[in-house]
N, C-alpha and C positions, 0 to 999 in steps of 0.2 A: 389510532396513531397518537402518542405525546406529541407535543411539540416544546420546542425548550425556544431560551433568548440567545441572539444571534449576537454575539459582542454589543455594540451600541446601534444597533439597526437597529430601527422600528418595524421589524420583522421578526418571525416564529418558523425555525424550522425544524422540522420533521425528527423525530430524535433517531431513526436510519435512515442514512443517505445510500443512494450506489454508486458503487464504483465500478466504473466500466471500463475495466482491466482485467478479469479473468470468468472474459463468456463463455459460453459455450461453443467450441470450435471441430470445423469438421478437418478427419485425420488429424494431423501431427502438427498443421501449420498454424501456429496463431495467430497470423494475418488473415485465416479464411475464417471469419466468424459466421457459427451458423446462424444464420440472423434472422431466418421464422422463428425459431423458439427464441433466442435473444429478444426479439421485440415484445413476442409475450410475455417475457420474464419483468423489461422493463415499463410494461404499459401496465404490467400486475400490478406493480410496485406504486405505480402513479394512481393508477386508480385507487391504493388503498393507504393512499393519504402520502410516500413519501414525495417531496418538493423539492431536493435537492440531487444535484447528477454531478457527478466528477467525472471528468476524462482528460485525457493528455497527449502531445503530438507523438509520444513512441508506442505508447499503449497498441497493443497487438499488431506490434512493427506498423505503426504507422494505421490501422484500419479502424480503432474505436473511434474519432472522430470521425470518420466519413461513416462509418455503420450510423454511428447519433444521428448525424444529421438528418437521415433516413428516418428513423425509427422515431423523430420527435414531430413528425408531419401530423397534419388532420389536428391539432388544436394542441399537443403536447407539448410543445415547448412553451405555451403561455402559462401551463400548467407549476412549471418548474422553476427555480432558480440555476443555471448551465455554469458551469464552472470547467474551464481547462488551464492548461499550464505554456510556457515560456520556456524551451529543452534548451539552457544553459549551454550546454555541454556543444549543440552549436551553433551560438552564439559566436561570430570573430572579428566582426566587426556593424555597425551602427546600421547600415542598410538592411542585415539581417533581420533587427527586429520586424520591419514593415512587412519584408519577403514570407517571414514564417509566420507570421500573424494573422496575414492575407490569406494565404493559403489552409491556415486554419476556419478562419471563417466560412469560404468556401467549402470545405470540409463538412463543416458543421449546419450549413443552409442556412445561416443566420448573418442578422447587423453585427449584432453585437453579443456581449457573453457578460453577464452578470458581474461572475467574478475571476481573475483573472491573476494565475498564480506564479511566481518565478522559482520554478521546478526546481526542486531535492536542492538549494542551494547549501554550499558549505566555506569554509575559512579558504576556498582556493575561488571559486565560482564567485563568488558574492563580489569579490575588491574588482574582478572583471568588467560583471555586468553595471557595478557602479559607477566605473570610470569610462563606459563606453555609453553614459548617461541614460542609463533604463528608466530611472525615472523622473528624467523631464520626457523622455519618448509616451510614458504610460502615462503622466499629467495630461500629456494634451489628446491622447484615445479616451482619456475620462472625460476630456476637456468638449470631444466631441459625439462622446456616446457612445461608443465603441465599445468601452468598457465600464464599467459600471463602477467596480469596486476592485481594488488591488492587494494583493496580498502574498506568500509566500511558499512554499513548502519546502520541509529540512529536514537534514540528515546531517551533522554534526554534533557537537560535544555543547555544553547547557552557555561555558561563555560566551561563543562565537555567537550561539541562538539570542543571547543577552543583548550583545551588541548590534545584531540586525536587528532585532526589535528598537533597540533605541538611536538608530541610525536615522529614522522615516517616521514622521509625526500622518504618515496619511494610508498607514497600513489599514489595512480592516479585517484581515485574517489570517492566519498563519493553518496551517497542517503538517502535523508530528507525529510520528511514530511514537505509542502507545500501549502499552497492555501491562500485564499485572507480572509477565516475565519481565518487561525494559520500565520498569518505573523508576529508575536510577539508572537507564540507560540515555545516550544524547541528551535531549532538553531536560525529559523524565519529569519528576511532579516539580522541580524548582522550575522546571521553564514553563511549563503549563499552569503554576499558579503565577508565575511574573506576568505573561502574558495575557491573563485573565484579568491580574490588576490595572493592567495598561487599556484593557476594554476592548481587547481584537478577540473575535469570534474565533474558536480553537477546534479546529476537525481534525478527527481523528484517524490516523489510517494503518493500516496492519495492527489488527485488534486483535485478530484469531494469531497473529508471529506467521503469515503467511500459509494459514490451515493448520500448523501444527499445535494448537490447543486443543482445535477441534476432532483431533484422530485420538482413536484408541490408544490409551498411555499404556507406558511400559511397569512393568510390574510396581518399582520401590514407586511409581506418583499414584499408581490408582491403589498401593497400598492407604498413602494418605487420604485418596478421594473415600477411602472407605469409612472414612469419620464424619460424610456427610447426611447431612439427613433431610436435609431440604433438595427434593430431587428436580435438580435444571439438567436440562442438556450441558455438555462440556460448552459449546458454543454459547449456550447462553449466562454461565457462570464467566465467560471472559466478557460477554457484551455487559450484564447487568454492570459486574465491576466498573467500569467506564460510566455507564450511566450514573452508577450513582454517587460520583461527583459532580458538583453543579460548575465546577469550573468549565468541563465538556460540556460544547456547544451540538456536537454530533458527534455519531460516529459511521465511517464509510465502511461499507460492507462489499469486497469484490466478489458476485455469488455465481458460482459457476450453473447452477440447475435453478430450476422452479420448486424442489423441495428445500432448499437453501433459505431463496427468496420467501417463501411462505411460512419455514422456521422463523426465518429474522424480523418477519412483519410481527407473527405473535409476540415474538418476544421483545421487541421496542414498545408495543401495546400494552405491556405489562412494567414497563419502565418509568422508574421517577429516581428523582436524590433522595438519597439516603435509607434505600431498600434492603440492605445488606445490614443484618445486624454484626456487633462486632464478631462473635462467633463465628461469622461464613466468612468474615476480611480474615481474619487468622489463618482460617484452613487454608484461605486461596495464597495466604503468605508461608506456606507449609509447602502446597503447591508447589510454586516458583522455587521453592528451595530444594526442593526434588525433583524438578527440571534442569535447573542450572547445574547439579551437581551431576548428570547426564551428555549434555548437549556439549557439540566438539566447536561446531563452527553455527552464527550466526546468521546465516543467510534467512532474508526470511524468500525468497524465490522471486522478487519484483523484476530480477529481467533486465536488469539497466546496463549487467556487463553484456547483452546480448543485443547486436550480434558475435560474439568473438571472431576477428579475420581470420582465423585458423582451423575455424568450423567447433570449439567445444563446446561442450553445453554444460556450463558452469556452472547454474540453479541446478541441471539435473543432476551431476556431479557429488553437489553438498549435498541433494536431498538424501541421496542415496548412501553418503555417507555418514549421514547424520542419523539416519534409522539404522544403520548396523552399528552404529556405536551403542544407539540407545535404547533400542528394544535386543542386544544383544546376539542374531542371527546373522553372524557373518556371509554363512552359505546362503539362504536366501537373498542376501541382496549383492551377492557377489553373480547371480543371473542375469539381472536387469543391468549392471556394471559392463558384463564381459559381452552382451548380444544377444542376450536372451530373448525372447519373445517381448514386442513392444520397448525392449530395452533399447540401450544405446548403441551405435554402430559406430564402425574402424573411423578412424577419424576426428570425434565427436567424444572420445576421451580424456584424459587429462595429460596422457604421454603426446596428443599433438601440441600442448603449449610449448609457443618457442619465448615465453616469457617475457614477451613484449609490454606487460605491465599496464596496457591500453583499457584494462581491467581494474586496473588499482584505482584507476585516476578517478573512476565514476562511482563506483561504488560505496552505496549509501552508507554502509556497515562500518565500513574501513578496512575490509576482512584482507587480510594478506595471502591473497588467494592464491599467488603461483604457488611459494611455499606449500598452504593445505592442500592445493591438488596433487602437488609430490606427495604428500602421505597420504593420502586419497585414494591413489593409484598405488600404493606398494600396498596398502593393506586389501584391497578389493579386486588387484589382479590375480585372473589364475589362468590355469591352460585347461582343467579338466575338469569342466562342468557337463552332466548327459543332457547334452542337445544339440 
């Protein structure tokens, strides 16, 4: 395992972290984590060198925190640096914090939590949790142990990310959405090099764009891949990239299998700054421009419009429309759309939004989702598929 510098901590971590948001779960439910193999995936990881764990209070509706807490017993959590988050969203008032705090810890079978993040915050969220004093509340949980070290994670546009960073002279880390498709998306490389200036440790999170770098491209990108000659896996042609700027302090990996997790060990293993000659940056900026000039809707799948009160399933929604856009087989994924085997059910499609918007508010993207599930749903609906 590498280890890189941690903003101004006199600490080294792991150059993969996990993210423990997309385990392995049994059936359909992601709150049932199957957490025999879950543990050995994460105790894989510990054992071979990585030191850092992200999790968060909605993460698998609610279950990755109590599954950790499980799975870091018998000497594991001393092992690690634990990091969870602060779900804004509800936040409503000053008591809350103590309430879901509490509750997290329990969760987690721990005092305290290293580092401690105020979740996907943005230009709506942020003036909230300021003025209902977050941080004299997390002053004195550092004040008392509780928490260690305080910091962020965002989903906004690079000013807003500007002005939290120099809002708080007692940050210590921030986490932003990343990869070599959003590198002029949100913060993108101007916020990630300000905030490297300022000395807060920078993790990274959706690196893979939520698994979609990592699947078989569609014709016009693995056209381009085809000028490569230095043979990485797609997975790890998006990790190295990240790596190798030394701005990135980490990067979080959410790994669903143990071939995943044992991909991503080699491949941090193999990671330092400035591994990519200019040649393999160009191609990957070839890449990205053969993607974007593909992709309809930005979702990268994180879940945070979920649960929708109207029962739809939004991530699965865009994923589906996002592969018939892109790899061009309307019919195939008009299956999985209308009921097909493993696909979606009466209810659970985009004709139940009654556009209640409840959607928009949270949503890390910005994605104007009612709108793209209307055309979601006119292009992906049929009556006569054979099954």
């Amino acid at each position: 395992m590498e280890y890189r510098n941690f903003g101004k901590l006199d600490w080294k971590v792991s150059a993969l972290g996990f993210g423990v948001m997309r385990l392995p779960i049994t059936g359909n439910d992601p709150a049932n984590i199957n957490e025999t193999e879950a543990t050995r995936m994460v105790h894989y990881a510990i054992d071979n060198g990585v030191n850092y764990l992200d999790t968060g209070y909605m993460y698998h509706m609610g279950s990755s925190e109590r599954f950790l807490g499980g799975a870091l017993k018998d000497g594991y959590r001393q092992k690690v640096k634990l990091t969870t988050k602060l779900p804004s969203m509800f936040i409503h008032s000053t008591s809350d914090f103590d309430k879901i705090f509490n509750e997290q810890l329990e969760r987690l079978q721990t005092g305290s939590v290293d580092f401690y993040l105020l979740h996907g915050i943005d230009n709506r969220s942020w003036p909230k949790l300021r003025d209902l004093g977050v941080l004299k509340w997390a002053e004195g949980k550092i004040a008392g142990g509780q928490i260690k070290h305080l910091g962020f994670s965002f989903h906004d546009d690079y000013p807003v990310f500007k002005n939290i960073v120099d809002a708080y002279d007692g940050w210590t880390i921030c986490q932003i959405q990343y990869n070599y498709i959003d590198s002029e998306n949100q913060p993108g490389r101007r916020g990630l090099e300000y905030a490297a200036g300022k000395g807060l440790a920078i993790t990274i999170m959706e690196p893979l764009r939520g698994g979609q770098l990592s699947r078989k491209p569609p014709e016009a990108v693995a056209k381009v891949w085809g000028e490569n000659t230095q043979r990485r896996s797609l997975t790890e042609w998006a990790l190295q990239w990240l790596w190798n700027q030394p701005e990135v302090s980490m990067v979080l990996s959410g790994m669903s299998t143990m071939e995943q997790v044992v991909e991503n060990l080699a491949s941090a293993s193999r990671s330092k700054v400035g591994i990519l000659t200019q040649d393999e940056r160009l191609l990957l900026e070839r890449v990205c421009k053969a993607y974007q000039d593909l992709n309809v809707v930005p979702c990268t799948g994180c879940g945070y419009c979920q649960p929708c009160p109207n029962g739809v399933k939004i991530p699965e929604i865009f994923q589906i429309y996002n592969d018939a856009m892109v790899y061009g087989d309307l019919r195939h994924f008009q299956i999985p759309y209308n009921g097909g085997p493993g696909g979606l059910v009466q209810g659970q499609r985009a004709d139940s939004c009654t556009e209640c918007e409840t959607c928009m508010e949270i949503c890390p993207q910005k994605i104007p989702i009612v709108e793209t599930l209307k055309k979601a749903h006119k292009l992906l609906r049929t009556q006569d598929l054979p099954y």
